[in-house]
N, C-alpha and C positions, 0 to 999 in steps of 0.2 A: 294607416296600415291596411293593408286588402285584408279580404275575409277570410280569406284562403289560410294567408301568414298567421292572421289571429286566431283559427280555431288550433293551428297549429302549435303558437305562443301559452293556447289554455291548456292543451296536454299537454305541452312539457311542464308547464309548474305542476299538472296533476302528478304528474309520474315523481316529479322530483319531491314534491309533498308528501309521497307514499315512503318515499326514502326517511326515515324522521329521523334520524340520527345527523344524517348530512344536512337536511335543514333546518336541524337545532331543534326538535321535540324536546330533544335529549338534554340536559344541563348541561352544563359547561363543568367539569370537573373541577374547580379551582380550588372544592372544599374538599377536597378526597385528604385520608390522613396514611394513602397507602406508601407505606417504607420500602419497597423494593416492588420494582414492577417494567413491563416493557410495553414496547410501542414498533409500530412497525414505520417502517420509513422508505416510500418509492419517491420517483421522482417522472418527468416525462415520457406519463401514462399514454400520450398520444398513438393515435394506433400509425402504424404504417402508411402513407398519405397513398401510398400504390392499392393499398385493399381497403383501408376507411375501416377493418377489423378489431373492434376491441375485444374479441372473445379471450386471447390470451389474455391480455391485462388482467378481466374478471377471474380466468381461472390462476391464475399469480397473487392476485389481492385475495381470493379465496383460501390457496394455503397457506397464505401468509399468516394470517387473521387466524388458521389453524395450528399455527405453533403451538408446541407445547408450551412456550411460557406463560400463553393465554396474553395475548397483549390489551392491553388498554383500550387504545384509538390510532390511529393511522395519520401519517403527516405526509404531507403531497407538498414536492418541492418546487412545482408550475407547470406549465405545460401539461395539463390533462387532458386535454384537445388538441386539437390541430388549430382550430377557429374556434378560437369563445364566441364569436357571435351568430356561430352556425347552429339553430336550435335545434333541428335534426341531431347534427353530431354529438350534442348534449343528454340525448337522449338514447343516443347509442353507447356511450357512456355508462348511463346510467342502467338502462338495459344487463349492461356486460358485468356492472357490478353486482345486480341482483341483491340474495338477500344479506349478503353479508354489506352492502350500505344500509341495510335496514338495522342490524346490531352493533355497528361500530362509529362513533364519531369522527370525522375526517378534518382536520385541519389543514387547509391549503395557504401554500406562497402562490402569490399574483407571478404567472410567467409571462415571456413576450407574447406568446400564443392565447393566453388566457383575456389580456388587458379587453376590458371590452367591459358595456351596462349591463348587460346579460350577466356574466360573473360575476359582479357585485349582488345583482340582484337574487341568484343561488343562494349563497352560501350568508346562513345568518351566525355571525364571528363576534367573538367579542369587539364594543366599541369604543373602545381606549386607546385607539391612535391618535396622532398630532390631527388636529383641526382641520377637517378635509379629507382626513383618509384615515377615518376611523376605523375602518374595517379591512383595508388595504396593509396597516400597521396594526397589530393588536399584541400581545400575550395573555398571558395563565398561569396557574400555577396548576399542579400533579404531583401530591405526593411531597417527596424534598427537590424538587426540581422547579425551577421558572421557567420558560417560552416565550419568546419573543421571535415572533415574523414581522418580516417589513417584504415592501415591495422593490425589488430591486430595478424595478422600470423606474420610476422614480429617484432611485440613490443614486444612480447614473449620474444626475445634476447634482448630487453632493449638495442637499440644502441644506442651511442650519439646523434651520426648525427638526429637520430628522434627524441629523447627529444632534439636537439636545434632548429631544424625545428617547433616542436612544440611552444616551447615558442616563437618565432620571431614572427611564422603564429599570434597568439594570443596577442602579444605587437603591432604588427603593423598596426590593424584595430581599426578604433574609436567607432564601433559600439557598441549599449547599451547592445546589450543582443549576448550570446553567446553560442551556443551551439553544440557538438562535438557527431562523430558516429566513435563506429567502434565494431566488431561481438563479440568477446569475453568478460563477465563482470569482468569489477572490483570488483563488489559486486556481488556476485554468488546468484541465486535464488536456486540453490540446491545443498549439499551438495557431489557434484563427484572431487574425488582426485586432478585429475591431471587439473581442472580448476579452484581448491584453490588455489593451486600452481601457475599455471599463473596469477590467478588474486591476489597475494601478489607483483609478479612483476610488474604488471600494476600501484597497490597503491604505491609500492616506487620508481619507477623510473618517472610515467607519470602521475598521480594524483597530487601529488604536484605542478607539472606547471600549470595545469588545474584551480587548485585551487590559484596558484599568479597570473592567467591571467584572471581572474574573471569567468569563466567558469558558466553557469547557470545549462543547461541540460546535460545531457551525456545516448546518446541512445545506445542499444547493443541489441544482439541475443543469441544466440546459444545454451539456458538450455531448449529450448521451453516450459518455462512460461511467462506467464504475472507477469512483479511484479515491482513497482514503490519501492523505496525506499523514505526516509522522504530524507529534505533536509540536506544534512552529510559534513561536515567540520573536517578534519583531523580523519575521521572515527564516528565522534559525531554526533549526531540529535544539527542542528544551519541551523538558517534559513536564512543565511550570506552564507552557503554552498550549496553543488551541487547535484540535483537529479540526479537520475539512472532510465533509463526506460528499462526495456526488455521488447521488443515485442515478440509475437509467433503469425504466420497468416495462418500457414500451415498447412498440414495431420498431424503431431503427435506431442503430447504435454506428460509431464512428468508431475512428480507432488513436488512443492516447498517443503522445508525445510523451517524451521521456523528460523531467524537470526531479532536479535536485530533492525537492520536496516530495517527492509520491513515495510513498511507504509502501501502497498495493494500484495495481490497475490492468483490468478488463475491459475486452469492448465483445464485440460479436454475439452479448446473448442478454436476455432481459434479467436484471436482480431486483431483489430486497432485501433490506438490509431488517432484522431485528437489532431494536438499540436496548439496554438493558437498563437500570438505573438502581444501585441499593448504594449497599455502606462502603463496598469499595469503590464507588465512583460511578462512570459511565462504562461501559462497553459494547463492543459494536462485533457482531455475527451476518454473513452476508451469504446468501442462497440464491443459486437459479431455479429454475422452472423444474427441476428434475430432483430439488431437494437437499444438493449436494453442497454442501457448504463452499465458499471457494474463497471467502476471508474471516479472520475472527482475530480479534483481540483477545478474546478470551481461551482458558487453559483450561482443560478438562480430562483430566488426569482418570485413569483406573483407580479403583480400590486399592487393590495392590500394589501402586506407585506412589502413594501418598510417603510412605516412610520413606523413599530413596532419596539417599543424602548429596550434596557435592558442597566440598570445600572449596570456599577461595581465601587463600595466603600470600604474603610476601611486603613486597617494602607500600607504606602505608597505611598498613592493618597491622592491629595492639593484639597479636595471638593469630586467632584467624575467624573467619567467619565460616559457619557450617549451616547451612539451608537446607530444609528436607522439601519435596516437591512440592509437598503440600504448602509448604512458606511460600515457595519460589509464583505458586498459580493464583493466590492471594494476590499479588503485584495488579496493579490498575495497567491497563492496555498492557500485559506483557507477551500476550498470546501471538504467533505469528504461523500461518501457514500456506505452504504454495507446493507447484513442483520446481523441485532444484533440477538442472541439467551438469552433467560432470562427466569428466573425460582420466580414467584413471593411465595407469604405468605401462598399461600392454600396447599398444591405446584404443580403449574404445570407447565410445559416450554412452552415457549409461544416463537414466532419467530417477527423482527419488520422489515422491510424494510425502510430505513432513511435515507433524506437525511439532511445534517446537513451543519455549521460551525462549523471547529476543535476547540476546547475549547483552546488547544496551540495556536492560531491564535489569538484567542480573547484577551489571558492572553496577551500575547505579545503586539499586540497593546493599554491594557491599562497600563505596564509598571511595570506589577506585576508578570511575569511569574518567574524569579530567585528569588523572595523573599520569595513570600508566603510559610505558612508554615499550613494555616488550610483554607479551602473556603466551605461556603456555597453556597448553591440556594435554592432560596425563590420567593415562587407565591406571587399574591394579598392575596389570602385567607388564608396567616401566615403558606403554608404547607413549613418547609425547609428538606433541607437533608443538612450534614455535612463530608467533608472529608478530612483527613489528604493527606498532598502531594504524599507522600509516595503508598497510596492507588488509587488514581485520578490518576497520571501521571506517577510513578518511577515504576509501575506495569503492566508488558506486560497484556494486555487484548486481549479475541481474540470472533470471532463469532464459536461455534462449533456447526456444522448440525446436528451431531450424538445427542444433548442435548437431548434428547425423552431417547433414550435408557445412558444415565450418560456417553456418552463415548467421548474421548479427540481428539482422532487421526481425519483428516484432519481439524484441525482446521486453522483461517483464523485471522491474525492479523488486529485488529480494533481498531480505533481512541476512546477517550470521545469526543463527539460533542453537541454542541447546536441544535438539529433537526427544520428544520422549514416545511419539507414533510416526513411526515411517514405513514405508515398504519401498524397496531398491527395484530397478525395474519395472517403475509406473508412474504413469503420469494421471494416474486416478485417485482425488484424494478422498474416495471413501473409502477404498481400499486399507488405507493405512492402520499399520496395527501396534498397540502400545509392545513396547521394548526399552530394552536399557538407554542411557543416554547416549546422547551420540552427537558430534559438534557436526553439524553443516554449514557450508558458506555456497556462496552463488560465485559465477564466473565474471570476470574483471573482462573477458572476449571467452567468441566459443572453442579457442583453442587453450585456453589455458588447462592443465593438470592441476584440477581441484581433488579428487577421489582420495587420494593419498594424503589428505589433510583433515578427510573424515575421520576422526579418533571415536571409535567404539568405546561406549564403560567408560566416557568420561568421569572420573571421581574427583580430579583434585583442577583448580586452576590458579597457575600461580603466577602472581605479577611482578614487576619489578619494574622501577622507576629509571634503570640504569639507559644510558643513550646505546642502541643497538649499534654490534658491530658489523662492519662489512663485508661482502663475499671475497674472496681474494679471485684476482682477473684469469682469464684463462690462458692455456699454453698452444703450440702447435706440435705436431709430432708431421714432417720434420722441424725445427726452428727455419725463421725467416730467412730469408738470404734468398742464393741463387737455386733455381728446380727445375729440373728435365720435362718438357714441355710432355703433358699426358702422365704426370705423376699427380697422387694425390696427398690434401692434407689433413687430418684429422685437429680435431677438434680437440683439447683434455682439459680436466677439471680433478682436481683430488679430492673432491665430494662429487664425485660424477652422477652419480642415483638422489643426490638432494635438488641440485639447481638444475637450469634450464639455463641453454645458451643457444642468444639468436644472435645474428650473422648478416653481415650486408658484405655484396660483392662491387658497390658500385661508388664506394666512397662517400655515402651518407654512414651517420650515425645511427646503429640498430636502437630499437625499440622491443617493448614485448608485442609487437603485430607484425615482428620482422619473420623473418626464415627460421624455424627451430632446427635446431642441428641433435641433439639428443629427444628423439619424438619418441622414444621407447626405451625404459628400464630392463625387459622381459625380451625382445626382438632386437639384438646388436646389430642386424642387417637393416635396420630400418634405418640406422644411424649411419647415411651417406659422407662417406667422406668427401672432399671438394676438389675436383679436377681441376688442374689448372694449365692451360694452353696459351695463356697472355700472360702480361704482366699485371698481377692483381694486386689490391690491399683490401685485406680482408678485417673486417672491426666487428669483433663481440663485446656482448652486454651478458654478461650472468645475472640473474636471477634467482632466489630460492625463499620460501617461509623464514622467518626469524629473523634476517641478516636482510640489513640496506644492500640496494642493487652495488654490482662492483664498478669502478671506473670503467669507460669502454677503453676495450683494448684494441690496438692497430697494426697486423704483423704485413709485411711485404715482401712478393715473392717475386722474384725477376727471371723468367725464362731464359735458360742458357740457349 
């Protein structure tokens, strides 16, 4: 080593020794007997390779550490560099952390950026890994909670020795809740090749243990987004099975793919997540740099909302079940909130910022979620909305920003929830302010007529196991036949104000991304009737809440 490299080499371990939490002054908490408590959770702290900048990271890991819940210690999901073997960079690092590396214990996952002797040599980790990567694999215990990191450079190869290591670490602690870290995902927040690939091997070699060893949470890095996945059991949304959090804390973030499995996801800004851990389980709170929460599992009701009740009845339920909010915020991961985008009857798109309980949370705790097959919501004042299962839950719904201009792209998967803080006309969710209940759902496209499905004062939700019936097809005015080339034909429906009817002119079969022909309840001129100057066949598809889509219908017009 030149002289130059080693006086170099002797101040960064000075600097990093002065950190004493990070370099293990500090105990390892295994012996703590604390019942409820948090931790904070970043992931690819690297700074932006364009500026080499970790100021922001430090001041992000700074309010982090300054929650209110007072967290713990700090879990790093890899990538806290750009080059673990750049000792400068390590030291810029550590720089930017300041004092709050000096009062908080950090527990890191080995990332692809990290791998390197330098990073071994940092961080002194518990050494209870498989033989050879002692410190590369470890966990701990905190409180009711186990930890277990592994290195997912390593799992890549899917060795034995690490899936048995794994299953033992996880059979042999009694603790209630469980949860594991390591940088590369299982469940990918974006679609790049060569991390499908590894993360198919992760699902069959190291997921399944995860999953017989009751595994709750499971942290990771390395797509730089934000993205929770639902709770997933052999690849399924079940709430028996195990979240995925990817964090992103650093200078650069990508942008999600949209997959069956994301429950919430983010790109374009740095977060953290606080994870929580008491008697109801795990929960998970996610903030950017400005404070602003922008996911949470959890429900955090007023005062004053605590007694507001809501029934749900009907076929499957012995009487009925009646939940006051305060029962309903109790529920483990029930919390759900984003901005909804919606387009109501006049038509115009309107944005809502909400916070809610997931309707899945609800179903489930009152014992109806697998059965039902039609549920309403109903206020006091007799307003309901009705909808088949199929449309309420089997239907990816999402928030899209772009709704002003009809367009699809960055959209943002979102829950149905029960809202009990919202504010209508914002897409700022600190804004939001407690109020009565209120059903929101997300758009299936950004033209669909969601707003008119928002039920105010939800009180009652009733299910019923019956097989939903169907729209009845629509009419013409005039009827088909023969028509004076430059006449028009209107569209009818005898629920004209409930459904939607879209329209192909070209002899496909419509869709709900076809043509809508009733685009306004409120503006009857918006509702073009269809000129016809050839010989057309014209085929609608109705649509409406409650009721399966109707047969498409096929009328033909032959110019005289």
């Amino acid at each position: 080593m030149k002289l130059n490299n080693y006086i170099i080499y002797i101040l960064l371990i000075l600097i990093i020794l002065s950190y004493s939490s990070l370099a293990g002054c500090r105990e390892h908490p295994s012996n703590s007997e604390a019942e409820g408590f948090s931790f904070v959770f970043m992931s690819d702290t690297q700074a932006d390779p364009q500026t080499g900048d970790y100021t922001a990271w430090g001041q992000l890991l700074k309010q982090a550490t300054e929650h209110e819940s007072q967290p713990a210690f700090i879990m790093v999901g890899g990538d806290l560099v750009n080059d673990g073997s750049d000792q400068e960079e390590w030291e810029d690092f550590f720089t930017a952390g300041g004092e709050t590396l000096d009062k908080f214990r950090v527990y890191p996952a080995m990332g692809n950026h990290d791998d390197s002797e330098l990073y071994t040599s940092i961080f002194d980790l518990p050494d209870n890994g498989p033989e050879g990567k002692e410190e590369a694999f470890y966990s701990f215990d905190y409180g009711n909670a186990h930890f277990t990191v592994m290195d997912s450079n390593a799992m890549g190869a899917a060795e034995q020795e690490d899936i048995d290591w794994l299953r033992k670490d996880l059979s042999n602690t009694n603790k209630t809740c469980k949860i594991v870290m390591f940088h590369h995902p299982a469940y990918p927040a974006v679609e790049i090749p060569k991390d499908i690939v590894r993360a198919e091997t992760l699902r069959k070699a190291f997921v399944p243990v995860m999953e017989e060893g009751g595994v709750d949470l499971v942290l990771t890095g390395h797509q730089h987004v934000y993205m929770r996945t639902y709770s997933l059991l052999n690849g399924i949304r079940d709430e028996d099975g195990i979240i995925y959090l990817m964090g992103t804390s650093g200078g650069k973030q990508y942008t999600p793919s949209l997959f069956d499995y994301t429950a919430c996801s983010y790109s374009d800004k740095p977060v953290y997540s606080i994870v929580y851990v008491d008697k109801q389980g795990i929960s998970i709170e996610t903030r950017d740099s400005a404070g602003i929460v922008v996911d949470s599992t959890r429900v955090s009701i007023s005062e004053e909302q605590r007694d507001i009740s809501l029934v749900v009845r009907g076929d499957g339920i012995n009487g009925e079940h009646k939940f006051t909010l305060q029962e309903l915020s109790a529920l483990p991961n029930s919390g759900f909130q984003h901005v909804y985008s919606t387009i109501n009857n006049w038509p115009t798109p309107r944005f809502y910022a909400a916070k809610g309980i997931s309707l899945y949370s609800i179903l489930k705790a009152a014992g109806v979620l697998n059965t039902f097959k039609l549920i309403t919501f109903r206020s006091p004042d007799g307003y309901e909305v009705s909808f088949t299962r199929e449309q309420l839950l089997d239907t990816r719904r999402y928030y899209y920003p772009c709704v002003n201009e009809g367009r699809a792209d960055e959209a943002e998967p979102v829950e149905p929830i029960i809202a009990y803080a919202y504010k209508e006309g914002s897409a700022d969710l600190g804004n939001v302010l407690p109020d009565v209940l209120c059903l929101i759902i997300g758009q299936s496209s950004p033209e669909e007529h969601t707003n008119p499905a928002f039920v105010v004062n939800v009180s009652e939700i009733i299910i019923s196991n019956k097989e939903a019936q169907t729209w009845d097809a629509a009419t013409t005015f005039p009827l088909e036949g023969k028509i004076p080339s430059g006449e028009s034909v209107k569209l009818q429906h005898k629920h004209y104000g409930l459904v939607k009817l879209y329209y192909t002119l070209d002899g496909k079969d419509p869709t709900e991304q076809s043509s809508m022909y009733n685009v306004s309840t409120f503006q009857p001129e918006l509702n073009v009737p269809i000129t016809i100057t050839e010989d057309t066949i014209i085929k609608v598809l109705v649509t409406g809440y409650g009721k399966k889509n109707s047969p498409i219908s096929s009328f033909k017009f032959e110019v005289q």
